[in-house]
N, C-alpha and C positions, 0 to 999 in steps of 0.2 A: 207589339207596338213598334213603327221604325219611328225614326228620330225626330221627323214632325208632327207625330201623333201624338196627342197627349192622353188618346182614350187607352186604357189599360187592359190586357188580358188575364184569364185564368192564371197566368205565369207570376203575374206584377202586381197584384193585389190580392190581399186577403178576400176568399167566396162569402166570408161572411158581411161584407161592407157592398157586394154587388148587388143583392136587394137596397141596401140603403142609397146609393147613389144613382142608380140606376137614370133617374132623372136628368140630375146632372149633368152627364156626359152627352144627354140627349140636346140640353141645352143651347139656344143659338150663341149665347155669349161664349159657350165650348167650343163650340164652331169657330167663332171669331177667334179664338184663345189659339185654337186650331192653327190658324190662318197665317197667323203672325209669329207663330215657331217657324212655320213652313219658312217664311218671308226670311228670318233671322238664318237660316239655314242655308238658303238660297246665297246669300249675303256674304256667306263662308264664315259664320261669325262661331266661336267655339263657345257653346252652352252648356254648363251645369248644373246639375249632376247629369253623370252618363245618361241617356235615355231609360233603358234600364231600372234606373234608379228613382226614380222622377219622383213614383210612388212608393219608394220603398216604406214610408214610416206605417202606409195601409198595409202591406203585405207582410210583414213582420206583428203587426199588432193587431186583432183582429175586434170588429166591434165589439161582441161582447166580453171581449179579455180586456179592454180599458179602464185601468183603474187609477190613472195619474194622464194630465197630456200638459205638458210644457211644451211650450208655443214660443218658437223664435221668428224670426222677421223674413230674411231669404237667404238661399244656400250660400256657403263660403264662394266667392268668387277667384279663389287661386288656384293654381292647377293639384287636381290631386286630393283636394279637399274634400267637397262635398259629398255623399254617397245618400241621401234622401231621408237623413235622420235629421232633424235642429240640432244645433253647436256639435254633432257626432262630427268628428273625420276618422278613417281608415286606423289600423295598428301602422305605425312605421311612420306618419305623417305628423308634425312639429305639433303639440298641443296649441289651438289659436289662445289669445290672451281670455277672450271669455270664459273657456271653460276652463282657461286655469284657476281663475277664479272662484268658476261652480268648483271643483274640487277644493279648494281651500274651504269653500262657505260647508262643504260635508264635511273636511277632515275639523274645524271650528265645532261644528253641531254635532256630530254624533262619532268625534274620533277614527272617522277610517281615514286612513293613509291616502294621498294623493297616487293615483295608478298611473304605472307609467307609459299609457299608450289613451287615447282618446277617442277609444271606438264604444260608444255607446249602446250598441247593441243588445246586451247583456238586461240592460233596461229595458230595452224594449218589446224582451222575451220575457217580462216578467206582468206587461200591461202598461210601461208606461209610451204614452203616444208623443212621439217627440216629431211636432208639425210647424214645417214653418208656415208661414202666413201668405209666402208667394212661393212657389215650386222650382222653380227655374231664373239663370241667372245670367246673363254675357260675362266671359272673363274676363278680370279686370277692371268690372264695372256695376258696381253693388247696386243692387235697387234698381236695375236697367229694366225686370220685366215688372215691377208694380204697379198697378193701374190696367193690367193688361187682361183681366179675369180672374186669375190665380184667386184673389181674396175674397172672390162670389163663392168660388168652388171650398175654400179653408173656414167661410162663413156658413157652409152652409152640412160640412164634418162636424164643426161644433156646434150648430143646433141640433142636429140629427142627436149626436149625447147628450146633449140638456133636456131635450124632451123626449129622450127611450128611454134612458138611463137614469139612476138617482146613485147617491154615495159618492161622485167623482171628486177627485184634487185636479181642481186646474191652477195651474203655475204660470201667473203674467207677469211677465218680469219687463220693464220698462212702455215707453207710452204706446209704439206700437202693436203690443203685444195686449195691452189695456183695452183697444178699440175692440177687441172681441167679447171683453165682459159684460157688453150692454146685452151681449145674446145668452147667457148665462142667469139661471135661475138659482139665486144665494140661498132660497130654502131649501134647494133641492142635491144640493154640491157646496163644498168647501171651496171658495177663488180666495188665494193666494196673492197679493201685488207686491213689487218691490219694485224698486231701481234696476236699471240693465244690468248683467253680470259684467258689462266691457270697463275696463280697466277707467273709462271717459269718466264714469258713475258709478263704479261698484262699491266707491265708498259712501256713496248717498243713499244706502240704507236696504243692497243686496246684500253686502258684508254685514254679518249679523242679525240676518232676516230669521233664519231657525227652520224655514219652508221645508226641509226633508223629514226631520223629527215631527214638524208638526201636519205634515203628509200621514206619514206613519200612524200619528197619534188620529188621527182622523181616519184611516185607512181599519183602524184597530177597533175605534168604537161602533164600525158599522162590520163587525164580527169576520174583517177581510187581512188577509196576512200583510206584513208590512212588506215595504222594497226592499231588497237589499240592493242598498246605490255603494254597494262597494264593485270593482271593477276586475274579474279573472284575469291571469295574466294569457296574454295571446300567443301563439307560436307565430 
C-alpha cells in the first residue's frame, strides 16, 4: 500500500479478514475514501498513523481469533502516537490521559498494576480487536477525516462479527462508540456501555464500570479463556 491507498495488502492485514472484506475495498465510497487521502497528501498535510499502520488492528487480530473489540473513535492526532490500534501508542510514547484511565479502571477491577508503557499490542495477540471508528487522522486536528468513509468500512467489520460470529464482548465506551451498537445483535454477544475513558467523563460511569472482569466472566461462560489485560514489560 503507498500512502494514498487505503486498500491493504498480504503484508497489512490479516489473510483471514480478505475474504470478509473483500467487497469493501471494491467499494465506490473506497474509491472516494481513496480520493481524498490522495488530495490530503497532495496538500503536504501529515496523516496518521503511518500508512503502514492504517490497518494494523486487522493484521494483528485475525477474524476468527476475535474475542473482545473495543472501539474507539480516531487515531491519536500528535506526532508519534498512533500506530493502528484504539487508545494503543508505541512503548516509549507518554501514556494519553485515556488510557490512563483504562489502566486504573483494570488495576480497580481485577488488581493488575498500571504498566508502564501503553503499547497495547499484547491484547491484541490475544483476540482483542482494538478499532477505531475512522482510520486516519491530520495532525493536530482530531476528527478531520470523519464523515469521510472510514465509518462505512468500521460499520461494516462489525457487522461482518455480529452475524459470522457469536460469543463476542464488545466494549462501547462513550456516545460515539455507542452508534455502532445498533449493528449488534444482544442475543448473540455481550455489548458492554459506559462513559468515554477521557478524563472529560470517566468519572460518569467508566470508573467503576467492571467491563474487564465481566469480559472475562462472559468470555468463561462460553468455555473461552479469559484476557489477560495485564501488560509485558517491553525492551
Amino acid at each position: 500500500m503507498n500512502d494514498a491507498d487505503p486498500k491493504p495488502d498480504s503484508t497489512i492485514i490479516s489473510a483471514a479478514w480478505d475474504p470478509i472484506l473483500a467487497s469493501e475495498f471494491d467499494a465506490p465510497y473506497m474509491q472516494e475514501l481513496k480520493n481524498f487521502l490522495k488530495q490530503e497528501k497532495a496538500a503536504r498535510k501529515v496523516l496518521y498513523p503511518p500508512s503502514a499502520q492504517v490497518f494494523e488492528a486487522l493484521r494483528l487480530t485475525g477474524f476468527d481469533d476475535v474475542r473482545v473489540v473495543i472501539l474507539g473513535q480516531d487515531p491519536y492526532h500528535g506526532p508519534g502516537q498512533a500506530h493502528g490500534l484504539s487508545f494503543s501508542v508505541p512503548a516509549g510514547v507518554p501514556i494519553p490521559p485515556s488510557l490512563k484511565n483504562i489502566f486504573q479502571e483494570i488495576n480497580d477491577d481485577l488488581g493488575i498494576p498500571a504498566p508502564a508503557h501503553g503499547n497495547l499490542v499484547h491484547w491484541a495477540s490475544q483476540g482483542v480487536l482494538l478499532l477505531n471508528a475512522v482510520l486516519t487522522v491530520e495532525q493536530g486536528n482530531a476528527g478531520a477525516h470523519q464523515g469521510k468513509g472510514w465509518e462505512t468500512f468500521t460499520d461494516a467489520v462489525v457487522s461482518r462479527l455480529d452475524q459470522s460470529r457469536s460469543g463476542l464482548v464488545f466494549l462501547l465506551w462513550g456516545s460515539y462508540a455507542q452508534k455502532k451498537g445498533q449493528l449488534i445483535n444482544r442475543d448473540r454477544h455481550l455489548v458492554l456501555e459506559s462513559a468515554h475513558p477521557s478524563p472529560l467523563s470517566a468519572h460518569r460511569g467508566f470508573l467503576g464500570c467492571r467491563h474487564f472482569s465481566r469480559a472475562n466472566d462472559y468470555l468463561a461462560s462460553q468455555a473461552l479463556p479469559p484476557i489477560d489485560w495485564s501488560l509485558p514489560a517491553l525492551d
